[in-house]
Structures are given as C-alpha cells and as structure tokens.
N, C-alpha and C positions, 0 to 999 in steps of 0.2 A: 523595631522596624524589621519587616521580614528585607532578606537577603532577596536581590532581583534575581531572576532564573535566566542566563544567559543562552538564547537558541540556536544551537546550530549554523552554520550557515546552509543557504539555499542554493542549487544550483538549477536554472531552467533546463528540461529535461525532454520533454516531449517525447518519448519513443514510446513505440507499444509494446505493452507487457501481457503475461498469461496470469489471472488466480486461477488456484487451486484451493476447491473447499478441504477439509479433514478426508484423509483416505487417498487423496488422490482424484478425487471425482468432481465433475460438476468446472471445466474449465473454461474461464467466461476472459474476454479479451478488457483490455483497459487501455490507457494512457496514462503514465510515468508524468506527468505535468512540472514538479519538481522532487526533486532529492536533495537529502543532507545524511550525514554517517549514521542518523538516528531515525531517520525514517522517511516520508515522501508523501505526495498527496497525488493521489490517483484521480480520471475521471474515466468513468463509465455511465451507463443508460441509468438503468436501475440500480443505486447503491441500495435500497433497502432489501436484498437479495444477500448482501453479504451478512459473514455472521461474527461473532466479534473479534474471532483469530483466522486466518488464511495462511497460504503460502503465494507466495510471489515471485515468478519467474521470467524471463525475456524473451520465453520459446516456449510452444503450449506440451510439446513431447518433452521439456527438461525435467531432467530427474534432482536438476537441483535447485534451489532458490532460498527465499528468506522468509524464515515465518515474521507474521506481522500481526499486528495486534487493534483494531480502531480504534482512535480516540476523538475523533469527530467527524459527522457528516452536514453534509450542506449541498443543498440544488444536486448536482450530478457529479462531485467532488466528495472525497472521503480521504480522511488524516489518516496516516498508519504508522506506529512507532514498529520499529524493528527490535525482534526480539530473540531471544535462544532460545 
C-alpha cells in the first residue's frame, strides 16, 4: 500500500504578484490565488508563456523572490512548487 502524501496546508491569498523569466527579464503580473510553505497556485492571462522554472516576487522592481518550479496548469491557473 503506498504511503498517502499529506498536503500542505492552503491559505487563501489573493494578492498580486511579479514573475520573473530566467535573467531577470520578461516581468508579467499575476495573482497569488493561494499559498502554502511548499508552494502556491497563481492566476494569470496566458500561463502557456511560462516556462517550467520562474522567480516569484511581490513587486515587479524586487530583487528578491522565490524560484518556483511548475507542476500543473489548468484554464488561467498554474501550480508552482517552491524550490532552492
């Protein structure tokens, strides 16, 4: 029997956020929808723009944020695990 995978918890989030492609370039606005310590599901126009790793920030001039990794998309929504 596999072992169940216990998720995070979720918190509703709604704020808007900045990605950042690789480099530094290319910063397109979204919406934080929810959070958890492991990662969040964003919504934006166009997710098939993204590419499988970003950086994710709360202000489009920050110099700092979280890189993130996809792991699902759907309609105008996209899963992002947080990663180092």
């Amino acid at each position: 029997m596999a072992p169940t995978r216990k998720r995070d918890s979720r918190k509703l989030f709604g704020q808007p956020a900045w990605i950042t492609l690789e480099g530094g370039f290319a910063a397109r606005q979204c919406v934080i929808a929810d959070i958890s310590s492991s990662g969040a599901r964003l919504v934006l126009d166009d997710i098939n723009i993204l590419p499988a790793r970003l950086r994710l920030a709360f202000a489009r001039d920050a110099r700092t944020g979280r890189t993130c990794q996809v792991v699902w998309r759907r309609g105008k929504s996209v899963g992002v695990k947080f990663v180092r």
